[in-house]
N, C-alpha and C positions, 0 to 999 in steps of 0.2 A: 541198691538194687543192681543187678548184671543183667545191663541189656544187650542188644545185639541190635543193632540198624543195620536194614539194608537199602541202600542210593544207587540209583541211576546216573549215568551219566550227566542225562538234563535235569535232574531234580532243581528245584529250586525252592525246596522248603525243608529236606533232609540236612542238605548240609547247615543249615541256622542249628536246626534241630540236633546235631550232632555238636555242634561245635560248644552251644550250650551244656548238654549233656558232658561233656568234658571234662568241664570244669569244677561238673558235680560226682561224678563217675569213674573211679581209676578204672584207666585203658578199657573203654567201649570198646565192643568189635564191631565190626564195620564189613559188611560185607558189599563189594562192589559191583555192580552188575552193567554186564555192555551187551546192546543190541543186534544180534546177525540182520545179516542180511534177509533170511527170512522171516525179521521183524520179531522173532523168538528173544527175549530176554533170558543171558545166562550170567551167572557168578564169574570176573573178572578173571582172578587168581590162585581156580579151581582148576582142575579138569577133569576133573569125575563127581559123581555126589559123594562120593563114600569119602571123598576128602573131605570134600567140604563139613559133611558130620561129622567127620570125625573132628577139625576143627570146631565144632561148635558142644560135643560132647566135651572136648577136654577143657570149654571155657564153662561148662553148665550154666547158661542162664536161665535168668526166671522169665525173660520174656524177649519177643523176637518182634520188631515194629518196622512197618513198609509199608510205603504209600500207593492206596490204589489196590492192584491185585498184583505188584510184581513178584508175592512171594508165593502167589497161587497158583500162576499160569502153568498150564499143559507144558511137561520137560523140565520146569521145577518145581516139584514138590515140599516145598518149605515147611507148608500148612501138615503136610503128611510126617515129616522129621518133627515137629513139635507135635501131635497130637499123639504119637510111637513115645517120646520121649517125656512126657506131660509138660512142656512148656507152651507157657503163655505164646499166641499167635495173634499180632496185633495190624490189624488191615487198617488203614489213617484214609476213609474215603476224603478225601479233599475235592475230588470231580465228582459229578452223580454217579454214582455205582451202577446204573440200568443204564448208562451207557458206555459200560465195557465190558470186559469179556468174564461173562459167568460160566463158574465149574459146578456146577449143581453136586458133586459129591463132599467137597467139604465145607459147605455151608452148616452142616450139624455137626462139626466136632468138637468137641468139650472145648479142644483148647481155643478156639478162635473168639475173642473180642473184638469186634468192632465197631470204629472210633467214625463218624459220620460231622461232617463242616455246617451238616443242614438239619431242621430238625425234622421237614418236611421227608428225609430220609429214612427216620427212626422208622413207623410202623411199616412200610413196604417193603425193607429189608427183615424188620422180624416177620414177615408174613410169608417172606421166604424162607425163612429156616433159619435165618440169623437169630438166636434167641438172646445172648448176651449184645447189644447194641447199645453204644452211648454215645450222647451230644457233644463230642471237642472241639470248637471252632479254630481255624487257623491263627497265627501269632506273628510274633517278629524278634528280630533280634538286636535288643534297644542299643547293643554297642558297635554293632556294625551300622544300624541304620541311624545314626547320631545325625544330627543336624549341620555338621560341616560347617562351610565358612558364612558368614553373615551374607544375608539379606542382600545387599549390594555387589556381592560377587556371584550371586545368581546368574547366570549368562542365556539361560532356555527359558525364556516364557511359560512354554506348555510342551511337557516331556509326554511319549506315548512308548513303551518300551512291549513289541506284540509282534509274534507272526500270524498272516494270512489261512498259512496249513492249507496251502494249494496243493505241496506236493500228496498228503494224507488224501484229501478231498479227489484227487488222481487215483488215487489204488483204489479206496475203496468203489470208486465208479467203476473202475475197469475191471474188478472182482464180480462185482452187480451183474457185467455186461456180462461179464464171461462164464456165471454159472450160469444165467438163462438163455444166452444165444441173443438175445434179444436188446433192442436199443430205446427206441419208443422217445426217441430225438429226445433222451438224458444225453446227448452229449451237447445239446445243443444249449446253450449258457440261460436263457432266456425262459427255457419253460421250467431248472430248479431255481431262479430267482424269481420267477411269480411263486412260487411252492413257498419257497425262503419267506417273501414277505409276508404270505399270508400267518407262518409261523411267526414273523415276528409281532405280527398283530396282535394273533391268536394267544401268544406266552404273555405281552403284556394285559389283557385281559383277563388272561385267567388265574396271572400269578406263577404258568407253569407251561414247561414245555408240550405240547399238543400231541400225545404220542397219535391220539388218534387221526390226525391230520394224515396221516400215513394210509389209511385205510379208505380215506374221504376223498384222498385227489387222485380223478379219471388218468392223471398222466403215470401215475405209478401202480395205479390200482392191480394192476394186470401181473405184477410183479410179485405180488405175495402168493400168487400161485404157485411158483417156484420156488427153489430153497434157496431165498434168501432173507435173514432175520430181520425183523423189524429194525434192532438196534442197529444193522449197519445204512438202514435207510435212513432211520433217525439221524445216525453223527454226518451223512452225506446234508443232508436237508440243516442241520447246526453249524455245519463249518461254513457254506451255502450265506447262510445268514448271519453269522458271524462278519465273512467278510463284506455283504453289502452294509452291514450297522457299521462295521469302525471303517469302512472308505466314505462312507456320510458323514463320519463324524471329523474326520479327517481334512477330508475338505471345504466344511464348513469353518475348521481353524485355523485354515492358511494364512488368511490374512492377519492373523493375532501371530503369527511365527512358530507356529506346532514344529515338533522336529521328532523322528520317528524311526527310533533304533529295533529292527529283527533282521527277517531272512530278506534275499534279494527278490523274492515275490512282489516287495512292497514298489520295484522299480517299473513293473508294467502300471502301476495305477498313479504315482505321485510322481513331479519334478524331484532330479535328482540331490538337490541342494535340501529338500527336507529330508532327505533319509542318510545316516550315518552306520548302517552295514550291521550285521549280527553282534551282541556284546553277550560272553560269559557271564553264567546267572552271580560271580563273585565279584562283578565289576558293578552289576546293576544298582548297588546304595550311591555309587559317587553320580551315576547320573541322576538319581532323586536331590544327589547333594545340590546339584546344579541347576536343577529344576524349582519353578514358582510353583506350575502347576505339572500335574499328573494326570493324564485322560486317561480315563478307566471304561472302557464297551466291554462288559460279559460277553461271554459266550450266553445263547438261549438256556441253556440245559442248564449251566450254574448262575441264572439272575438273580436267583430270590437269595445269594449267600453275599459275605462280604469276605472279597477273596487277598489272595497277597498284597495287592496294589495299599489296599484299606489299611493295614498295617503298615506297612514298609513307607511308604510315600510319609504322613506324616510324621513317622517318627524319624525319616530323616528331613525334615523342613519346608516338605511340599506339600501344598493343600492337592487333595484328591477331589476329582471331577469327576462324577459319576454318576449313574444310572439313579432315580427317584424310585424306591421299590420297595416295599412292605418289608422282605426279610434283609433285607440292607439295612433300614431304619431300624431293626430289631439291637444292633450294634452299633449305631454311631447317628445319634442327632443332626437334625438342617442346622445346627448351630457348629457341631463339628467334621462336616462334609459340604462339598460343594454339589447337590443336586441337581440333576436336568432331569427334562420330560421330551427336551424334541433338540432338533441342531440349534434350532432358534435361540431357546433358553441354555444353552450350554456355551454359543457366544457371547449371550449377553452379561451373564455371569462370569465368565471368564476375562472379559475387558473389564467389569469394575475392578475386580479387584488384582489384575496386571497395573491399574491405576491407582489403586487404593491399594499398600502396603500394609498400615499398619492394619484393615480389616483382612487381610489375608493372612496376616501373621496370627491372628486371635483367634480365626477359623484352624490356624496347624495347632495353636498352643493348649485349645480346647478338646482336640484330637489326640495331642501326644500323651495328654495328662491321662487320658482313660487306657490308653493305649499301655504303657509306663505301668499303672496299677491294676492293670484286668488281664492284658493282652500279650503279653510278650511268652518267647516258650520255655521260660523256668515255669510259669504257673503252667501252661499244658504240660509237661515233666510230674510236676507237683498230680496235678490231676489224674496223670495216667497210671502215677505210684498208688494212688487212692484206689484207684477201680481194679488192677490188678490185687493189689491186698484185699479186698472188700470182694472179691467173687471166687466163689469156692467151687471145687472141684467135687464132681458128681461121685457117689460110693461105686469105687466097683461090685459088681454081683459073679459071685461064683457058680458059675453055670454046672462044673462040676466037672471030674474025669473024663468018664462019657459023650460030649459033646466035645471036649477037646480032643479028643481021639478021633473022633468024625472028622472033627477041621484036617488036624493032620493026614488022614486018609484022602482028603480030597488036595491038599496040598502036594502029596507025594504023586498023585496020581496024574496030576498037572506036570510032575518031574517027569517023571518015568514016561510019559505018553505023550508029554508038550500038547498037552488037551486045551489050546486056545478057546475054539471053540465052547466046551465046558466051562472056562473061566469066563467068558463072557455071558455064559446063562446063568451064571452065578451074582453076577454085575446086574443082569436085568431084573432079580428076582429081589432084590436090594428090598422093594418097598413092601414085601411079605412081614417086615418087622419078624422074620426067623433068627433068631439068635447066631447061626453059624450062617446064615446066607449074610446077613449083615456086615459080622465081622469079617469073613471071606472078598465082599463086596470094598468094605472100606477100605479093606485092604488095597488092592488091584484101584479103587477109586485112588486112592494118597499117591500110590506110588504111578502117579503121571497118565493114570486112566483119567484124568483131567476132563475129558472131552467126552466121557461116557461111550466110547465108539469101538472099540480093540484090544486086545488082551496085547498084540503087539505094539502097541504105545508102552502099555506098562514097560516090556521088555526092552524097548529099547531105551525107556529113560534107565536103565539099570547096565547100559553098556553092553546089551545082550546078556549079561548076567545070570543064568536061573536060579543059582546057587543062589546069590544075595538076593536075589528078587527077593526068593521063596523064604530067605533067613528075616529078610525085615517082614515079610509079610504075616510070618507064622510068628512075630513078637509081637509086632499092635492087636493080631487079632486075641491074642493069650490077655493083650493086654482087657481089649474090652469084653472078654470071657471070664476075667475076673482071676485069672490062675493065681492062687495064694503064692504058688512058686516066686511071683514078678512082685 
């Protein structure tokens, strides 16, 4: 199969992903993507889209896989090149998906599969329009995360390898402030960590992040009056909570000797002797290798999953220390993880078996074994060849001459006239189920109408363009008009 990855800079489950694939795959393509300044994600070693298609036509794959939405977002149209082009578009949610950035236009296109870490994600994203959604849980990569040198040249106690996400938890606050004018002492640390804990309450009771908590607390209440989305009050009120859960956990381990590798955030909360600075996600298996234990605090939003730590830790020799949680236990038994429910039970557990070797060694050897035969990502590989073979592509319908001549008449009339305007009451009219509104619509959606807001988004993801706008635009729509010609 001829895939095509695309990785982020920070990725830290693409490249396993890729490196596997390799070995299975002559020359994967790899498309690299680096983030501007305006936090926009683009293709590395592009500088137009038309390059980049064009590289990716003359590799023809069957399928195009990226973690998250990086192949969706407003400015790359990814989803739109493979849905014009009938290849497979494979979104790998690994984070919750309702807490990132949705394009509401191609959520319905033939080509998009997507692959969700949780299962409690399956029906709310088909409820959105995702109709093709399946269950791929994350993995590892048993040769890089091998278990290194014995037992006795272990040197870390209790490895926690995380950032804080203060600088993230910054922007989006000051985004907050500055679409509404308004403050409402959110700057002030104390009223979103009463907010934070009551979410952290509220998610372990319920099993699940409180979106409605948002709606319920007097300090923000006033806020959704304004145009600001829930979901960016949601990841403020996560990261919030985030950092009070792993700074309790954190200093409840000091005296067991935690030591705690991210960003320099970590130096306003911890002495500087337990923290050893940012490390490359291609270094992070020699610190497991070094490691007895691995603290594991989710983020709220992905508690109920078992995320990278769960793999990687023991299959390189570290018992994993982690959260007590129904969809954790879904993957890996109290016999092959080390569970907690408060700080308390996380030191106490954590000192027996800093003292007790050989029961810590039995708690990784019952881990790596499942791990080895369930979990690693030749079987996600294996799985995602299954489900791309196994889902078929819908029949085109021939709409006929006549309705293609229409499209084109409004196509040209958008040249001739630069009728923005027009084109965007074309976008709005999308959910008429009209045959030429639709295809007209998805059009203008694919190509970087991403944000459903301006006919000039389209245009300028096309370099100002109109020529090429109008050429890809008038082939996907031919395409889902059915033209026998295509």
């Amino acid at each position: 199969m001829r895939l095509v990855f695309v990785a982020s800079e920070a990725s830290t489950v693409m490249p396993s992903l890729i490196r596997r694939a390799s070995l299975r795959i002559p020359a994967p393509l790899v498309i690299r993507m680096r983030e501007t300044e305006s936090h926009r994600w683009t293709p590395r070693d592009y500088a137009t889209h038309d390059a980049l298609f064009g590289a990716l036509e003359a590799y023809r794959p069957e399928a195009v896989i990226f973690i998250n939405r990086l192949g969706c977002g407003a400015g790359f149209p990814l989803a739109a090149w493979c849905e014009i082009s009938r290849v497979r578009c494979i979104p790998w949610y690994v984070d919750n998906p309702f807490f990132l950035s949705s394009d509401p236009h191609d959520r319905a296109f033939d080509s998009i599969i997507a692959l969700v870490n949780n299962r409690h994600w399956l029906a709310p994203l088909k409820a959105s329009g995702m109709s093709r959604v399946h269950f791929v849980p994350m993995a590892t990569d048993p040769e890089r995360f091998a278990p290194g040198p014995p037992a006795a040249e272990r040197d870390v106690p209790i490895a926690l390898i995380a950032d804080l996400g203060l600088g993230r938890y910054d922007e989006i606050l000051k985004d907050i402030i500055g679409q509404t004018g308004l403050d409402f002492h959110l700057r002030k640390s104390e009223i979103l960590s009463r907010i934070a804990e009551a979410a952290i309450r509220l998610t372990h009771e319920r099993d699940a992040f409180p979106l409605d908590l948002i709606e319920a607390t007097p300090a923000i209440r006033r806020l959704i009056e304004h145009p600001v989305s829930r979901r960016s009050l949601a990841c403020l009120i996560d990261l919030r909570a985030s950092l009070i859960e792993r700074l309790r956990y954190v200093k409840a381990l000091w005296p067991l000797g935690i030591q705690v590798w991210g960003g320099p955030d970590w130096l306003k909360f911890i002495p500087p002797q337990h923290w050893h600075g940012t490390i490359h996600f291609t270094k992070v298996h020699a610190v497991y290798q070094r490691a007895k234990l691995v603290l594991n605090v989710s983020k709220l939003q992905s508690v109920q999953v078992a995320d990278q730590r769960h793999y990687d830790s023991p299959a390189a020799g570290a018992a994993l220390l982690t959260e007590r949680h129904p969809g954790q236990l879904e993957f890996f038994d109290e016999d092959e993880m080390v569970y907690y429910s408060s700080p308390e039970e996380a030191v106490a557990r954590a000192r027996r078996l800093l003292e007790n070797e050989d029961e810590r060694l039995a708690i990784v050897e019952r881990a790596r074994a499942k791990i080895i035969s369930t979990h690693t990502y030749d079987h996600r590989l294996d799985r995602i060849a299954t489900i791309v073979r196994e889902t078929s592509w819908p029949e085109r319908v021939n709409h006929g001459p006549e309705l293609l001549a229409e499209l084109d008449s409004h196509i040209d009339a958008f040249l001739s006239g630069g009728q923005l305007a027009a084109a965007k009451a074309w976008i709005d009219a999308m959910e008429r189920n009209d045959p030429t509104t639709a295809a007209f619509g998805n059009y203008v959606g694919a190509y970087a109408l991403m944000s459903g807001r301006s006919a000039e988004i389209a245009l300028a993801s096309m370099n100002g363009d109109q020529t090429a706008f109008a050429d890809r635009w008038r082939r996907l729509a031919r395409i889902r008009l059915g033209d026998p010609a295509l």
